[in-house]
C-alpha positions as CSV (number, residue, x, y, z in Angstrom):
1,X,0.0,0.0,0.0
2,X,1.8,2.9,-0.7
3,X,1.9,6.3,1.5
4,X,-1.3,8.8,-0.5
5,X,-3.7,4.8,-0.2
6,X,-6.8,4.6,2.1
7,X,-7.0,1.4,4.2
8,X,-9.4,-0.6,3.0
9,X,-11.0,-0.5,6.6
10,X,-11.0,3.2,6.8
11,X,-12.6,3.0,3.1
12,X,-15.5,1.2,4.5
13,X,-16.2,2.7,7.7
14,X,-16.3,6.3,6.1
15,X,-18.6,5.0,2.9
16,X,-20.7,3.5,6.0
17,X,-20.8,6.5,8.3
18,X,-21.5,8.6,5.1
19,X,-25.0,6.7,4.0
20,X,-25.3,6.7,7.8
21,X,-25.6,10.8,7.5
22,X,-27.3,10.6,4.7
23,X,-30.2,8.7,5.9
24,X,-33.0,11.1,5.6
25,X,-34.8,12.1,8.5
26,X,-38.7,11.3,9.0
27,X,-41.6,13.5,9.1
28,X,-44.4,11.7,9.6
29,X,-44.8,13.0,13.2
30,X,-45.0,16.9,12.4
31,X,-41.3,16.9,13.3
32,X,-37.3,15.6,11.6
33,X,-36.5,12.9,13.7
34,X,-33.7,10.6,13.0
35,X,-34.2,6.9,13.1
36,X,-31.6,5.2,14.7
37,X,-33.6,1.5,13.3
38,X,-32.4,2.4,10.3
39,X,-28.7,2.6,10.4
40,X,-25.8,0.0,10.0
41,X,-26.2,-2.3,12.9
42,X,-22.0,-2.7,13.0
43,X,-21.6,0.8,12.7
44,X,-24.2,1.0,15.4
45,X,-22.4,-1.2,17.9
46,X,-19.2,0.6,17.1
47,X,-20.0,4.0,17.3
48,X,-23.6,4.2,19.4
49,X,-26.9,5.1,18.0
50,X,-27.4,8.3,20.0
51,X,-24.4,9.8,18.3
52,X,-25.2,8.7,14.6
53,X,-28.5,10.3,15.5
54,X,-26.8,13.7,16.1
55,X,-24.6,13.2,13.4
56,X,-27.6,12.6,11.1
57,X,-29.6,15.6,12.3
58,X,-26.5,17.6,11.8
59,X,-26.1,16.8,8.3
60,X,-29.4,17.5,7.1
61,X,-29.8,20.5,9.0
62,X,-26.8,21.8,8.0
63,X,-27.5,21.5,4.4
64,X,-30.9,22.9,5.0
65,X,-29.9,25.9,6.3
66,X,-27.6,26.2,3.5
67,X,-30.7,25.9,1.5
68,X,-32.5,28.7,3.0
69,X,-29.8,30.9,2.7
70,X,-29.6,30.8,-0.6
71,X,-33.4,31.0,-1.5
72,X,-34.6,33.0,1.7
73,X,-37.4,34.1,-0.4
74,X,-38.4,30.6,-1.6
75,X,-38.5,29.5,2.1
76,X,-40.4,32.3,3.3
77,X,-43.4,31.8,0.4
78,X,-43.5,28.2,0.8
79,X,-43.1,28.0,4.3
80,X,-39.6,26.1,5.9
81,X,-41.6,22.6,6.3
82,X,-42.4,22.6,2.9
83,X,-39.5,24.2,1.2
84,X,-37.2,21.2,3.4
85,X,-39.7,18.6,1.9
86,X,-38.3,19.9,-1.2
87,X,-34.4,19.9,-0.4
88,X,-34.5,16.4,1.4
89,X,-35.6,15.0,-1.7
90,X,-33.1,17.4,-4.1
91,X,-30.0,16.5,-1.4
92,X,-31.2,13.0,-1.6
93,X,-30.8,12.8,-5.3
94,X,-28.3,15.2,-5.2
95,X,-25.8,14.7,-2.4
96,X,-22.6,17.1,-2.1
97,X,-19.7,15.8,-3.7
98,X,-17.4,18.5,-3.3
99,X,-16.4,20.0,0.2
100,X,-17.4,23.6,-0.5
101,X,-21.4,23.5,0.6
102,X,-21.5,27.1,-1.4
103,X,-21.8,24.2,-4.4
104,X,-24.8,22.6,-3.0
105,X,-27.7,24.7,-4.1
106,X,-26.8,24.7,-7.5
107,X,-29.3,23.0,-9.1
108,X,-31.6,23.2,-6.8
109,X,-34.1,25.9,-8.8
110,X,-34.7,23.7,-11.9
111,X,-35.3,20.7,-9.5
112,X,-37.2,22.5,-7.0
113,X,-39.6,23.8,-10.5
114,X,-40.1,20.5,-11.5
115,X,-41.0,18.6,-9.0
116,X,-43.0,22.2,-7.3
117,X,-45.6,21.9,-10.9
118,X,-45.1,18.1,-11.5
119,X,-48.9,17.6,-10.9
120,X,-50.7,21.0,-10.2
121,X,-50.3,24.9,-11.3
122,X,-51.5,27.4,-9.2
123,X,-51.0,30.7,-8.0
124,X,-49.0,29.3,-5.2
125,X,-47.3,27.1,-7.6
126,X,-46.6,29.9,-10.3
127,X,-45.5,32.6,-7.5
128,X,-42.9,29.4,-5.8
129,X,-41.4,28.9,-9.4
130,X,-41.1,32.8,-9.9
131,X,-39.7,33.2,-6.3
132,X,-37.0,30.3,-6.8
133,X,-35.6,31.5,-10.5
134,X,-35.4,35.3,-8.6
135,X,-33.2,33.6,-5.6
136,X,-31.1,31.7,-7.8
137,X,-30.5,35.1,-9.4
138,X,-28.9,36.5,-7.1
139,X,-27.1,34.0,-6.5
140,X,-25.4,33.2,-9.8
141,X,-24.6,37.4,-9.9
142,X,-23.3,37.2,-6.1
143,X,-20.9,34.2,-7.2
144,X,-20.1,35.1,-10.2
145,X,-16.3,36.0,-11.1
146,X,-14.7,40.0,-11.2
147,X,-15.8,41.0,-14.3
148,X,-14.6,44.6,-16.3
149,X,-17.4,46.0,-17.7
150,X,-17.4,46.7,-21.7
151,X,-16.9,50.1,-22.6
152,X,-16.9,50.7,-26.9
153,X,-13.9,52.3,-28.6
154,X,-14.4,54.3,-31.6
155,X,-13.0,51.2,-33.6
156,X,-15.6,49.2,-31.9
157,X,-18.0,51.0,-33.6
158,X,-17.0,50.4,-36.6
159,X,-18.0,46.6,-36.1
160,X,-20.5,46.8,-34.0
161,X,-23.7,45.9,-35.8
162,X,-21.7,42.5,-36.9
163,X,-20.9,41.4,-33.5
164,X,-22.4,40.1,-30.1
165,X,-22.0,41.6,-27.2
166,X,-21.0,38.9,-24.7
167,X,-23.2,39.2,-21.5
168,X,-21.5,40.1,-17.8
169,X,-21.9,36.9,-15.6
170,X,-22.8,39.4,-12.7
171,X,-25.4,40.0,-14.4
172,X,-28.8,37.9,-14.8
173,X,-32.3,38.6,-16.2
174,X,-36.0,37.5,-14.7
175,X,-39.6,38.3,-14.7
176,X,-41.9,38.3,-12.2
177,X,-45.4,37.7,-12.3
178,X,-46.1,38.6,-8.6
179,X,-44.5,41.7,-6.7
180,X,-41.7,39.1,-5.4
181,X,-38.5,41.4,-5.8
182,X,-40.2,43.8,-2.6
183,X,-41.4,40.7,-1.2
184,X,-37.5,39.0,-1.2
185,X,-36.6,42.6,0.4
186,X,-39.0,41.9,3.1
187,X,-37.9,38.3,3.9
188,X,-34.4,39.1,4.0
189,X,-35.1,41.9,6.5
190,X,-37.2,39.1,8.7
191,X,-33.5,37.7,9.7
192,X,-33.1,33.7,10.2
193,X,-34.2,33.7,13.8
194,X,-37.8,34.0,12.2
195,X,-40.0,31.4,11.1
196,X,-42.4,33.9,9.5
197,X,-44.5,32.3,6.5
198,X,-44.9,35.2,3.5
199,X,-48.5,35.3,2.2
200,X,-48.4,34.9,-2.0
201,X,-49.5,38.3,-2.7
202,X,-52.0,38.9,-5.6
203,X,-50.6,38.6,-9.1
204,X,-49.3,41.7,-11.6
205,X,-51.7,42.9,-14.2
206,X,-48.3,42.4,-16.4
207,X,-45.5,40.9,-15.9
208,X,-42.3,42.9,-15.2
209,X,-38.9,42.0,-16.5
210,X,-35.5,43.1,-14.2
211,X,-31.7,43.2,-14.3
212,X,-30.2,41.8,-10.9
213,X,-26.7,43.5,-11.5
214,X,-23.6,43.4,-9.3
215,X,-21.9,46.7,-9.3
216,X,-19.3,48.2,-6.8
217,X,-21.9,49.2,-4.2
218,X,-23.6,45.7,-3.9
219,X,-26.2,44.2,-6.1
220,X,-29.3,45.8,-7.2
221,X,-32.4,45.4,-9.5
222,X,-33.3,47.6,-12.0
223,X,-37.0,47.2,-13.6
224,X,-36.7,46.9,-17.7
225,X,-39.3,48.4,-20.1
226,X,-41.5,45.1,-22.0
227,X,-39.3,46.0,-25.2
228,X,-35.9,46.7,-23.6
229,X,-36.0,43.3,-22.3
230,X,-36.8,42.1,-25.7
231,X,-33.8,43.3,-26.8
232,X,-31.4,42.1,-24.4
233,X,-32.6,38.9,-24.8
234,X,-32.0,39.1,-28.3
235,X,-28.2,40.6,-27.9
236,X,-27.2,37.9,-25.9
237,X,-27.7,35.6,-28.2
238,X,-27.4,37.1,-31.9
239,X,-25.0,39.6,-33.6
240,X,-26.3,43.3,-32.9
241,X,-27.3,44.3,-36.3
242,X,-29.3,41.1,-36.2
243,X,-30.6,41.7,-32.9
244,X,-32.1,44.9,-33.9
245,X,-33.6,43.2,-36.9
246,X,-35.8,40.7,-34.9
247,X,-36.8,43.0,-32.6
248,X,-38.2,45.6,-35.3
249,X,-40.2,42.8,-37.0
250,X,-41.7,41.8,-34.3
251,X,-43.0,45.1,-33.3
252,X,-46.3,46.6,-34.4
253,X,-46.5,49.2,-37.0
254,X,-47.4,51.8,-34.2
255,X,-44.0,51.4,-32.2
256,X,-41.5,51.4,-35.4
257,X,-40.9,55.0,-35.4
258,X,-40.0,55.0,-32.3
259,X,-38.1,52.4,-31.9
260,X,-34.2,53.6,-33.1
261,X,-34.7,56.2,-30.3
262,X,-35.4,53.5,-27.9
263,X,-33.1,51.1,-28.9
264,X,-30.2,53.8,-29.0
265,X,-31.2,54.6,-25.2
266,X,-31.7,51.0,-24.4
267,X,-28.2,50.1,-25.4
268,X,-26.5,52.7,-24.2
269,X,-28.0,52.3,-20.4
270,X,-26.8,48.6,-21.1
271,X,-23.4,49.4,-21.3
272,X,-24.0,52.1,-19.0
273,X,-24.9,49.8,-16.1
274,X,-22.2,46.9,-16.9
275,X,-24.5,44.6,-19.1
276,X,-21.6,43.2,-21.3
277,X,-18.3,42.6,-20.7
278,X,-16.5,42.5,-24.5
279,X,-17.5,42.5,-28.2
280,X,-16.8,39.1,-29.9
281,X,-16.9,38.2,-33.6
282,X,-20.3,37.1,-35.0
């Protein structure tokens, strides 16, 4: 065995005490209780059930908390015995593999939509899948890397409508169908010492579309006209000349004359506010 090998004793005991952790906890009285029946019975007599159990409780709660953290507003909406309904069975088919737990809630919004709609939409439903896209947000534009903001050159110009502004990864785009973004502000300010539940609040007559951007100051969100948020959705993902194209066709006769105005403001608050962070070839 050479010096960087695990024993093949130590192997085993950790890969027991680790499903030992994992065992998820029940709630069938009203309460997460661990259930030392459960567990390895040799790991049992080695290390004691009592202390698996606090081990076990640990881990999930742990994790949980992590959870919440990171989507304070989903918690709040769906209440914390729900919301940890849903992460006990995302962890379960997702457990960490790496040792940062920063990496745990990572895919936890397209899980948590999936399995949140599987069966029934509702207002409840439709505000939850709103609230969790907004959380992980701010969470992708909180995490993402040190970024320098794009900034044209006269020769960039010059090229301009034939290439792509490449989108800042501190910044990230969502629409709400409820007034979540105040209703995140008000969760946050509840602090995690509260169990408070946030009522769903009655849906928008319209949808409104926001920036989340990171900026020197902190993050902030910054509400998007329907059509500017059109065309951002469009630069990130086709040449600007292009870009512009698509968005004129698809407006109504009425807006066209307006529209180079717009679009000329539109861009330059983009760049203005850090949107992009370079001009790449088409």
């Amino acid at each position: 065995m050479s010096a960087h090998e695990t024993p093949s004793w130590l192997a085993d005991l950790q890969a027991r005490f680790g499903n030992t952790l994992r065992t998820p906890l029940d709630r069938t009285s009203g309460t997460l209780t661990a259930t030392p029946a459960t567990y390895d019975a040799a790991l049992v007599a080695e290390v004691g059930s009592e202390r698996l159990a606090v081990y076990n409780r640990q881990y999930w709660f742990r994790l949980f908390g992590v959870l919440h953290d990171a989507f304070p507003l989903t918690a709040r909406l769906v209440g914390y015995w729900a919301f940890n309904e849903h992460a006990g069975a995302y962890l379960a088919a997702h457990p960490p593999r790496t040792w940062d737990l920063d990496d745990v809630p990572a895919g936890f919004a397209d899980f948590f939509v999936a399995r949140a709609t599987a069966n029934v939409t509702t207002a409840a439903t439709g505000a939850s899948a709103d609230a969790v896209r907004i959380d992980a947000a701010y969470r992708e534009v909180f995490r993402a890397p040190p970024v320098t903001a794009f900034h044209p050159s006269a020769d960039d110009a010059a090229r301009l409508l034939d290439s792509r502004l490449v989108p800042s990864p501190a910044v990230a785009f969502v629409r709400e169908h409820f007034p979540l973004l105040e209703l995140r502000r008000q969760a946050l300010a509840l602090g995690a010492d509260s169990s408070t539940r946030l009522a769903v609040p009655p849906p928008l007559p319209t949808p409104r579309d926001w920036a989340i951007v990171r900026g020197e100051s902190g993050t902030t969100s910054i509400l998007l006209e329907p059509r500017e948020a059109e065309l951002l959705g469009l630069l990130a993902a086709h040449p600007v000349g292009e870009a512009l194209a698509r968005l004129e066709s698809a407006c109504p006769e009425s807006e066209r004359a307006a529209l180079p105005a717009a679009t000329q403001r539109w861009l330059a608050r983009s760049v203005q506010l850090g949107f992009w962070t370079s001009l790449a070839p088409a």
